[in-house]
N, C-alpha and C positions, 0 to 999 in steps of 0.2 A: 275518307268517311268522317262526317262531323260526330261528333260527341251526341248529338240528337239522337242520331241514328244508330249508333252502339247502344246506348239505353234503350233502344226499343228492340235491339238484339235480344236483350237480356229477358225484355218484357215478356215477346214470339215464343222461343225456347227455354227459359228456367222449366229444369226437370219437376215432375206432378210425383207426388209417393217418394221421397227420399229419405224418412226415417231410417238412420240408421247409415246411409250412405256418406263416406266422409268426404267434405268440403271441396276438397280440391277433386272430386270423382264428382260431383256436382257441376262443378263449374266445366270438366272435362265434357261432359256429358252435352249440358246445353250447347257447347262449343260445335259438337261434332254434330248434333240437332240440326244447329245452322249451316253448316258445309255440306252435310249429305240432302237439305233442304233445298242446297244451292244458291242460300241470303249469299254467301263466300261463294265466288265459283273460284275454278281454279285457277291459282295465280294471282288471286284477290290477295292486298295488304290487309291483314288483322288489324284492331286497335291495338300499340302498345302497352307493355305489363300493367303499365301507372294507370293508363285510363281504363283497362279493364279495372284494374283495384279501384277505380275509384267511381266506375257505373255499376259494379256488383257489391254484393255483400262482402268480401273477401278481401283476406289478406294480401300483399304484395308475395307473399312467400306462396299463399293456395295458389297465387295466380302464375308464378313459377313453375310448383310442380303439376299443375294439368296440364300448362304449353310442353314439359319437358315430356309428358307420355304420347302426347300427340307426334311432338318432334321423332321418339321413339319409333310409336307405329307409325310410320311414314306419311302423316294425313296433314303435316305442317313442316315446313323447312324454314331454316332460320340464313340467312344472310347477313354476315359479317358487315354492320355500317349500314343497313340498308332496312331493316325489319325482319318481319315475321307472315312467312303467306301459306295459301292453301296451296298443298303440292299438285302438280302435276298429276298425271296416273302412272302411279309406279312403273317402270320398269327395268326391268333388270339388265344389268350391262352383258352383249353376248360376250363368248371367249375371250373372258377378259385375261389377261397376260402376268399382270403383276396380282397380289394379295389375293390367292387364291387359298382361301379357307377350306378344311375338309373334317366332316363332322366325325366320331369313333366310328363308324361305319367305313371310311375311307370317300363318303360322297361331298364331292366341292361344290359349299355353300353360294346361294345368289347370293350378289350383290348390287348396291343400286349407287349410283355418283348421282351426285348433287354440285353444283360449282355455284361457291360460296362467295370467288374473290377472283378479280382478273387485273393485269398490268400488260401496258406493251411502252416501248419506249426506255426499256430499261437497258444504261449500259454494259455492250456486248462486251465490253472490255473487264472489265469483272466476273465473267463466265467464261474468258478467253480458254481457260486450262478445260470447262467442260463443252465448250460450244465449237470452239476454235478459233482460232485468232481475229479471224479473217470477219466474225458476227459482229452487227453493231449497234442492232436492235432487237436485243429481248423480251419477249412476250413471257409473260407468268399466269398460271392458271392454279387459282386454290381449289382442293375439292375434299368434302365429307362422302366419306363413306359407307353406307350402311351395309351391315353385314350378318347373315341371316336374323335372329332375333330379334335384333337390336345394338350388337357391337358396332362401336364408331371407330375408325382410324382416319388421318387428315394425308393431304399431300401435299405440296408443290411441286408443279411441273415449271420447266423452262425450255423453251426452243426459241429458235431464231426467226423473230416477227415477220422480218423482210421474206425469207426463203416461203415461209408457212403461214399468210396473215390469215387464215380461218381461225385460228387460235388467238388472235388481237381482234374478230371480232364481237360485235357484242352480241348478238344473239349466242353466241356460247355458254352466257349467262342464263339462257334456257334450254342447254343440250341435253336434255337427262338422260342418262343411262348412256355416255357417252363413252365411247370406248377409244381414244386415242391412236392407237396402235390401227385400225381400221380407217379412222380417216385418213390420216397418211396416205394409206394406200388406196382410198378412195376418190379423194380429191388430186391426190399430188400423184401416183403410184410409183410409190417410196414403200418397199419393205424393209423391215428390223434383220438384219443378217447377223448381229452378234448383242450379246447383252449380258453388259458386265453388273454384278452383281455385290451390294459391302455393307454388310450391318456395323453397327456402333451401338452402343447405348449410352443414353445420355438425360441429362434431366429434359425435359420439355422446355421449349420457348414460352414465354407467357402466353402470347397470342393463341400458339395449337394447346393448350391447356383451356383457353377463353373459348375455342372454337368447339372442342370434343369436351367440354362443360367438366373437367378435371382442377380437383384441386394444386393451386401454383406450387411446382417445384416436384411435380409429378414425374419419377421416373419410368424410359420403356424404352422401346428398339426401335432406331431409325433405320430404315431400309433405302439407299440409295442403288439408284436404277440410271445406269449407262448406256443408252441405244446407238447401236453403230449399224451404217452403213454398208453394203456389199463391200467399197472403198475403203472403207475402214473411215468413213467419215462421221463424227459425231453426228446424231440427227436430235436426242434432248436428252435432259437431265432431269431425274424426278426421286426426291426424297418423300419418304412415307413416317409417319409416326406413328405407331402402332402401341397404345396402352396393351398392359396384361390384361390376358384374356382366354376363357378355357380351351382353343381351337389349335390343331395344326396348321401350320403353312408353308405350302408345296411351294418350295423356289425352282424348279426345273422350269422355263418359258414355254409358252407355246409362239413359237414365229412365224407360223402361216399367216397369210394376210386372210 
């Protein structure tokens, strides 16, 4: 989108009657004006922070925090290296397996994946102790997770590219609400027969601090995830970073495919 064309964004939708409305709920406002308008449809690239600051009235900091409530309510997703687009139509991941949140009621929260980050090509010999020896091309999939209100936690999955290339490809990049554990046994029919399970806490890596918009050197709980085989074969390996946050989370798996 040229810079012409975001200034007349600005021009279509700036909110009418805002006294009293603070800046960054302005700019939030005209934003979503445009998207539920359809100027954005979905999966449209936004203008970046700097040219919105610098086609609106507003500050680099207003124009922060209205992307970050949009990011919130799920009406923008943010991609690591890539930008900022209009999301998809939410939906939520079915029987999802791992981070299953449950509110004081005892009812487990939706949730919704987004994939933020992918690699394939990575050496298998480096994940030999979680892949198995024998891998030698590893695929990596990053994903944000939104969790009922608004809680984020990150992941990295890794499986072996060669054995599973639906996971190295790029349409993955637009799998929303992707449930892993299901394609498996969709595409490949490969079920989870065992799932070893091992927290740590630790500070955050800078990146999933960049990624879950946390200040650096944030500590929380990492949750790594072991999926085995009938065989007792590795099938992937998946760390989770989960910030504090006020929710239980149910570790018992669900292994149905």
């Amino acid at each position: 989108m040229s810079e012409r064309e975001a200034i007349d964004f600005y021009d279509r939708y700036r909110p009418q009657g805002v006294v009293g409305l603070p800046k960054y709920a302005q700019l939030r406002e005209a934003l979503l004006a445009a998207i539920n308008d359809g100027y954005w449809g979905p999966g449209t690239q936004l203008p970046n922070e700097s040219t919105l600051a610098t086609i609106t009235p507003f500050s680099l900091g207003t124009v922060q925090k209205a992307l970050r409530e949009l990011v919130d309510s799920k009406r923008i997703v943010r991609r690591h290296g890539h930008g900022t687009f209009v999301a998809e139509a939410a939906v939520p991941m079915m029987s999802p397996m791992h981070l299953r949140f449950e509110d004081d009621e005892g009812n487990v929260l939706p949730i919704y994946a987004a994939v933020v980050g992918q690699e394939s090509g990575l050496d298998g010999q480096l994940w030999a102790d979680k892949l198995g020896a024998n891998v030698r091309n590893v695929a990596k999939v990053d994903r944000v997770f939104t969790v009922g209100e608004g809680f984020h936690c990150f992941s990295h999955f890794f499986i072996d590219g060669d054995r599973f290339p639906a996971f190295a490809e790029a349409e993955m990049l637009d799998f929303a609400g992707a449930n892993f554990k299901a394609l498996l046994y969709s595409r490949y029919n490969v079920s989870i027969h065992e799932l070893i399970q091992k927290l740590r806490v630790e500070r955050f890596p800078d990146d999933v601090c960049n990624q879950l918009e946390l200040d650096e050197g944030t500590v929380g709980v990492v949750l790594e995830f072991h999926a085995m085989s009938l065989m007792g074969q590795p099938l992937y390996f998946q760390e989770a970073f989960i910030p504090a946050n006020g929710y239980r989370l149910r570790l018992e798996a669900n292994l149905e495919p």
